[in-house]
Backbone as CSV, one residue per row, in Angstrom:
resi,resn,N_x,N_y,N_z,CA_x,CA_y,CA_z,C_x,C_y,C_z
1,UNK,-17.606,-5.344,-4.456,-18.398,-6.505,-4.131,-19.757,-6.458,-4.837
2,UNK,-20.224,-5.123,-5.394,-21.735,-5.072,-5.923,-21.639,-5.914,-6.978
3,UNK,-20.153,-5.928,-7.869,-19.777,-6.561,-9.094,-20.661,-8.331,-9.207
4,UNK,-19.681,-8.624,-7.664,-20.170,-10.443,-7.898,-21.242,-10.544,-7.341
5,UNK,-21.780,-9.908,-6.540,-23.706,-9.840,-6.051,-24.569,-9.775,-7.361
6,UNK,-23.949,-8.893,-8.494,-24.680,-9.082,-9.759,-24.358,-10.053,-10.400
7,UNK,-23.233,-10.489,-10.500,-22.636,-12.008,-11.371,-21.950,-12.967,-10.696
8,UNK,-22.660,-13.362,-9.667,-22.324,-14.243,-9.246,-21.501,-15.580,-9.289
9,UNK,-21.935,-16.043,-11.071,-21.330,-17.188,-11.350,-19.758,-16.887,-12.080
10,UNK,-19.596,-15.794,-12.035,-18.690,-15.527,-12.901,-17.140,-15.560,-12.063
11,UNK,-17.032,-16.490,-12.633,-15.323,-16.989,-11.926,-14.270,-15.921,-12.427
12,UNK,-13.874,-15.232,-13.222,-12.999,-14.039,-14.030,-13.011,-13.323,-12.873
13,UNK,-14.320,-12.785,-12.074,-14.558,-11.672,-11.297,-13.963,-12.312,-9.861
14,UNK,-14.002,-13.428,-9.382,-13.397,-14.291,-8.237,-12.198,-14.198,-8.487
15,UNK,-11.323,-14.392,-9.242,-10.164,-14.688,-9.278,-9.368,-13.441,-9.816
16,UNK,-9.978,-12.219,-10.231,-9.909,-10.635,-10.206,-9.542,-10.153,-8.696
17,UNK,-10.772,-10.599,-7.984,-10.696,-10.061,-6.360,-9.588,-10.745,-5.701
18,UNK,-9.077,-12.019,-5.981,-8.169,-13.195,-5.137,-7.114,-12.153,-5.522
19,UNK,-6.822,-11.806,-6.880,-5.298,-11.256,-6.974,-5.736,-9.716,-6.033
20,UNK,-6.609,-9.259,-5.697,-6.567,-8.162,-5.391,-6.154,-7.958,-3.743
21,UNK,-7.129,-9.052,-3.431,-6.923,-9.402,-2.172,-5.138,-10.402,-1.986
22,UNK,-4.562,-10.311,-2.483,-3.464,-10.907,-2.550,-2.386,-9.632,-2.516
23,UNK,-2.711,-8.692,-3.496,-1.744,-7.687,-3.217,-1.810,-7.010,-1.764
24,UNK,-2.704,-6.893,-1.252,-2.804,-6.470,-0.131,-2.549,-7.612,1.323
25,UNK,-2.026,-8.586,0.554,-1.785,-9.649,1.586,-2.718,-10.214,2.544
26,UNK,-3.616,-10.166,1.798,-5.041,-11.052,2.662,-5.315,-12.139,2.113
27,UNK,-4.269,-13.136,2.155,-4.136,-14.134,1.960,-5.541,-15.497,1.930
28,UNK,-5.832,-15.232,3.147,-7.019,-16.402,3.511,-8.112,-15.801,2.414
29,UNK,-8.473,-14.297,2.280,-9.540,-14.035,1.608,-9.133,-13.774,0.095
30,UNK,-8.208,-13.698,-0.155,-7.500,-14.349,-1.614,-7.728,-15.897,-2.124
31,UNK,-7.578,-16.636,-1.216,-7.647,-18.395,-1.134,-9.165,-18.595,-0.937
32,UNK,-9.761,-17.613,-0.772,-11.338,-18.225,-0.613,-11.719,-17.629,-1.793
33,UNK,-11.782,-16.723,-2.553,-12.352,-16.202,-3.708,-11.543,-16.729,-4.970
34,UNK,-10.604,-17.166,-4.969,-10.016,-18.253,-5.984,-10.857,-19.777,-5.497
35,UNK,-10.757,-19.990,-4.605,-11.168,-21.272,-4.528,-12.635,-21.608,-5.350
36,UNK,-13.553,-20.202,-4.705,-14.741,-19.940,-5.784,-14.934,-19.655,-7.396
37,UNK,-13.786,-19.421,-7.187,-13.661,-19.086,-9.126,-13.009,-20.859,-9.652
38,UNK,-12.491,-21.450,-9.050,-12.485,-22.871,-9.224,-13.942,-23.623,-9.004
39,UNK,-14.367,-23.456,-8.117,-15.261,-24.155,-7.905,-16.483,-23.881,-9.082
40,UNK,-16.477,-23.039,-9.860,-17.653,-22.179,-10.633,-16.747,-22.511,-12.065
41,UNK,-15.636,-22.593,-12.257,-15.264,-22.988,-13.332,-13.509,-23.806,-12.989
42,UNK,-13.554,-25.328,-13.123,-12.199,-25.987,-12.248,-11.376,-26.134,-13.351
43,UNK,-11.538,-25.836,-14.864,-10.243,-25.532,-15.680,-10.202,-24.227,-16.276
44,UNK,-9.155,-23.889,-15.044,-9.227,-22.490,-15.243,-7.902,-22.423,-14.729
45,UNK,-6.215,-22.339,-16.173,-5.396,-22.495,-15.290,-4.964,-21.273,-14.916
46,UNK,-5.239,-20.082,-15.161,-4.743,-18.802,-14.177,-5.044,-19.151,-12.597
47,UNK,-6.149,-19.257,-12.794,-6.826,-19.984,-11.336,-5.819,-20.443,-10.370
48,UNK,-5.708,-21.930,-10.911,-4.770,-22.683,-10.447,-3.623,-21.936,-9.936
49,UNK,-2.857,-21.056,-10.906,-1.493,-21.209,-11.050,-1.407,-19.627,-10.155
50,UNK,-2.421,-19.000,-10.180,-2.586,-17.828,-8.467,-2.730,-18.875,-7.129
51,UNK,-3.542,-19.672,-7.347,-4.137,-20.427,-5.920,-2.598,-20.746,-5.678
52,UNK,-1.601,-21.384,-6.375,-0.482,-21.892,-6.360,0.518,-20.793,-5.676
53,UNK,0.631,-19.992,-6.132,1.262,-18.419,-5.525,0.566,-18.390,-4.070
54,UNK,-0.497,-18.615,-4.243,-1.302,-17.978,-3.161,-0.897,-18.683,-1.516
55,UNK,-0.849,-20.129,-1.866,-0.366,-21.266,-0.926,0.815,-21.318,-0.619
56,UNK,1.737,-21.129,-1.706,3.097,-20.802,-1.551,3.373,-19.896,-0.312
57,UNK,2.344,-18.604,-0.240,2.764,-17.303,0.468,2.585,-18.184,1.780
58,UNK,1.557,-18.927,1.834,1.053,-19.509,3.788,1.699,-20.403,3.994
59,UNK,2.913,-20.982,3.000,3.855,-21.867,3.564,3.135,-23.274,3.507
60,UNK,2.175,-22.951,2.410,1.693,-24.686,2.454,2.310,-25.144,0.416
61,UNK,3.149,-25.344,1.236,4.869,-26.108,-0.316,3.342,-26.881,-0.942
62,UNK,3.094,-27.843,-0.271,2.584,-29.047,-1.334,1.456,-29.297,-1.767
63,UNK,0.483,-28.084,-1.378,-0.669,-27.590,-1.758,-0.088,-26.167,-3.096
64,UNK,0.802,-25.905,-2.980,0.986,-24.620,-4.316,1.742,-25.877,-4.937
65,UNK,2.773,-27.172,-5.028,3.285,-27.444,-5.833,2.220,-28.239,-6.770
66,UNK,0.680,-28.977,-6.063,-0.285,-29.687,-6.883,-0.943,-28.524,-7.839
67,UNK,-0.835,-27.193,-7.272,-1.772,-26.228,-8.005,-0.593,-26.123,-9.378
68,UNK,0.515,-25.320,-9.276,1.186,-25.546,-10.555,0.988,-26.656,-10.960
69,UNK,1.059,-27.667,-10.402,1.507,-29.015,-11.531,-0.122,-28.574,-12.779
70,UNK,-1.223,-28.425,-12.083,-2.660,-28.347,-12.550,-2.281,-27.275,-13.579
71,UNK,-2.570,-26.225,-13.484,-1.916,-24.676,-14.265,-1.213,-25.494,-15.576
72,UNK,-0.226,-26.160,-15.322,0.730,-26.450,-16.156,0.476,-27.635,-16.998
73,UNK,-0.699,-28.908,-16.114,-0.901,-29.685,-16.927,-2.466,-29.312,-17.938
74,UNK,-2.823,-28.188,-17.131,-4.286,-27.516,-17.891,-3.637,-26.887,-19.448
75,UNK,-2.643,-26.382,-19.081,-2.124,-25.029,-20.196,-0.495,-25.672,-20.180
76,UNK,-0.315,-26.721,-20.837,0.707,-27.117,-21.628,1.821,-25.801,-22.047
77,UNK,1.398,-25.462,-23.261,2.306,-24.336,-23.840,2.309,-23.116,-23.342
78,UNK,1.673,-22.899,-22.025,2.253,-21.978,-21.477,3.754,-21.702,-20.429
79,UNK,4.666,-21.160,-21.427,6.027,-21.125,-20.345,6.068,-20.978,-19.384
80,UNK,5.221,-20.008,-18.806,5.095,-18.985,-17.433,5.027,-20.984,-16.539
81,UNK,3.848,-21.447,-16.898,3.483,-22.293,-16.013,4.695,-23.373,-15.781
82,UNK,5.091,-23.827,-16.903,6.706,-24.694,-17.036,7.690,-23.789,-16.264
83,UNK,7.845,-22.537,-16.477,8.744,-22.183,-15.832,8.703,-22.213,-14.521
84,UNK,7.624,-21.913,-13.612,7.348,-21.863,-12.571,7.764,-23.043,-11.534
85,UNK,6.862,-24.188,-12.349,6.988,-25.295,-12.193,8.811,-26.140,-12.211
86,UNK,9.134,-25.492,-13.182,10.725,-25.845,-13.147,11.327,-25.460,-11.782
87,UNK,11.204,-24.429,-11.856,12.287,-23.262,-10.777,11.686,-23.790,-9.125
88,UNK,10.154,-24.836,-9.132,9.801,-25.222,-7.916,10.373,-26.145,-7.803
89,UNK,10.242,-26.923,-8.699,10.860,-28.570,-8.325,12.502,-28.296,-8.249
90,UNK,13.085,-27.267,-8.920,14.578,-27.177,-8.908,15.187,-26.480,-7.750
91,UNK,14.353,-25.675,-6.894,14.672,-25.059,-5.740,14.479,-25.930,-4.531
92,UNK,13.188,-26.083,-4.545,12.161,-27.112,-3.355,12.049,-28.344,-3.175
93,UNK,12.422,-29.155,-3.827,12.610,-30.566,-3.750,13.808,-31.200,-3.943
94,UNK,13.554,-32.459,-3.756,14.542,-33.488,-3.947,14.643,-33.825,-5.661
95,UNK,14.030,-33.198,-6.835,13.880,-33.414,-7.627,14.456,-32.401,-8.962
96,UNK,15.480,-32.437,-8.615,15.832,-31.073,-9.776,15.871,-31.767,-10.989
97,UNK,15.775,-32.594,-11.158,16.105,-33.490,-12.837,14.372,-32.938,-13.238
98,UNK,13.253,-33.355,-12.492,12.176,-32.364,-12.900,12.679,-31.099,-13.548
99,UNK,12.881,-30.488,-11.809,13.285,-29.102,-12.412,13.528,-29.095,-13.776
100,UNK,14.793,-29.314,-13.946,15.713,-28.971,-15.327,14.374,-29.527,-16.856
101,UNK,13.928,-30.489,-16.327,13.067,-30.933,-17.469,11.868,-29.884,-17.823
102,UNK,11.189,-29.312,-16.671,9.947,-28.248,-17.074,10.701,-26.838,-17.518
103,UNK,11.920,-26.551,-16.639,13.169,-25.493,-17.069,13.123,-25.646,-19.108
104,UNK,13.808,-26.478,-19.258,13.806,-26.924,-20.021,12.527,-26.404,-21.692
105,UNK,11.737,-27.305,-21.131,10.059,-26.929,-21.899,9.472,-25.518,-21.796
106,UNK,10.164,-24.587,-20.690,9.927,-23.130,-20.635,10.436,-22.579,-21.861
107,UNK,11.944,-22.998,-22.069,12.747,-22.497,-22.955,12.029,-22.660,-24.581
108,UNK,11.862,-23.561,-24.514,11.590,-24.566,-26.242,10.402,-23.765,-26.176
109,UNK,9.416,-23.509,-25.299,7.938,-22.601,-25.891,8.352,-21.370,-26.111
110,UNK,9.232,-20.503,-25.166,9.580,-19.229,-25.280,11.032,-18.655,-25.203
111,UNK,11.689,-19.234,-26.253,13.423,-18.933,-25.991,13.691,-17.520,-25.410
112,UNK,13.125,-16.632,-25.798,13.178,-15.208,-25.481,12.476,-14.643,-24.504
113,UNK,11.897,-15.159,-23.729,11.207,-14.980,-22.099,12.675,-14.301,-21.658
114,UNK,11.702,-13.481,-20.095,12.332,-12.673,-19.346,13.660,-13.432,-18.477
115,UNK,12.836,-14.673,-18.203,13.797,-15.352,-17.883,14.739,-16.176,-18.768
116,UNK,15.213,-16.312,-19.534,16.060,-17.182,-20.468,17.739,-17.559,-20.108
117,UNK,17.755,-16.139,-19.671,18.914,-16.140,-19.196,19.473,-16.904,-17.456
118,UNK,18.702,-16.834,-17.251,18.530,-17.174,-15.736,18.593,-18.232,-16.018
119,UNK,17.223,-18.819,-16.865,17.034,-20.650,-17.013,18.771,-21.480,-17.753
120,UNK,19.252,-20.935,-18.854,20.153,-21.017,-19.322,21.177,-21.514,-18.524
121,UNK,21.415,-20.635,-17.694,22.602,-20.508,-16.151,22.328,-21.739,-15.617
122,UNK,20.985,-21.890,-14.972,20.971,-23.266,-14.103,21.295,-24.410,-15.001
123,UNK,20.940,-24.384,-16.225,20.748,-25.420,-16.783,22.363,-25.551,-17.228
124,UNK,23.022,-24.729,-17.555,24.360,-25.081,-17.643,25.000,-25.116,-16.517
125,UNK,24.941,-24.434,-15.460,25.330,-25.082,-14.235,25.423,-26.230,-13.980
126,UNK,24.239,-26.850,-13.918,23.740,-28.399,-13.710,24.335,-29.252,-14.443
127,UNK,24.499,-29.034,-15.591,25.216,-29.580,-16.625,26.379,-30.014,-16.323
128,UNK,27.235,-28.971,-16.030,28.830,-28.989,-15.552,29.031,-29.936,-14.142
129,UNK,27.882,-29.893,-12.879,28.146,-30.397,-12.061,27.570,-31.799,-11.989
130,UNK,27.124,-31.999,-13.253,26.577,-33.399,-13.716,28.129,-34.420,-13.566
């Protein structure tokens, strides 16, 4: 804590502590020190796309699905965020044609991601039961 008493404005160091406080499952004080690293800098899509994880964990769906959408519409070519975003709308909603579409845009930025294979599957799944 001496860290952000000296740098206060520095959002990197907020959203350092949120994941920290996150591994340890202190959720509320994870969601308050991201919220500050937003508030001190609001395009910031790591930010986002933890706060998004972060909401997810407290069971608030439609507060983590606005934070990805943000993450993802901040940082375009990042897969991680498309992918995320895919695999939410394709699990969690009424909307898997999303899904498959951000699924999709994961692939075309990063064919060779960890997940490829996984995305591949649904997407030919879906396909077949089209």
């Amino acid at each position: 804590m001496e860290i952000i008493e000296q740098f206060p404005l520095n959002h990197d160091l907020y959203n350092h502590l949120a994941v920290l406080y996150s591994q340890q499952g202190r959720w509320k004080n994870a969601i308050e020190n991201i919220n500050q690293a937003l508030a001190l800098q609001p395009y910031f899509p790591l930010a986002h796309y933890n706060l998004a994880v972060f909401l997810y964990q407290v069971g608030d769906v439609e507060g983590a699905l606005m934070e990805f959408r943000k993450a993802a519409e901040q940082e375009p070519l990042n897969p991680l965020y498309q992918l995320k975003l895919g695999m939410y709308y394709w699990k969690k909603t009424r909307r898997p044609d999303l899904g498959r579409q951000y699924l999709k845009e994961s692939l075309r930025l990063d064919p060779y991601q960890n997940d490829a294979g996984k995305i591949q599957k649904i997407l030919s799944q879906d396909s077949a039961n089209s």
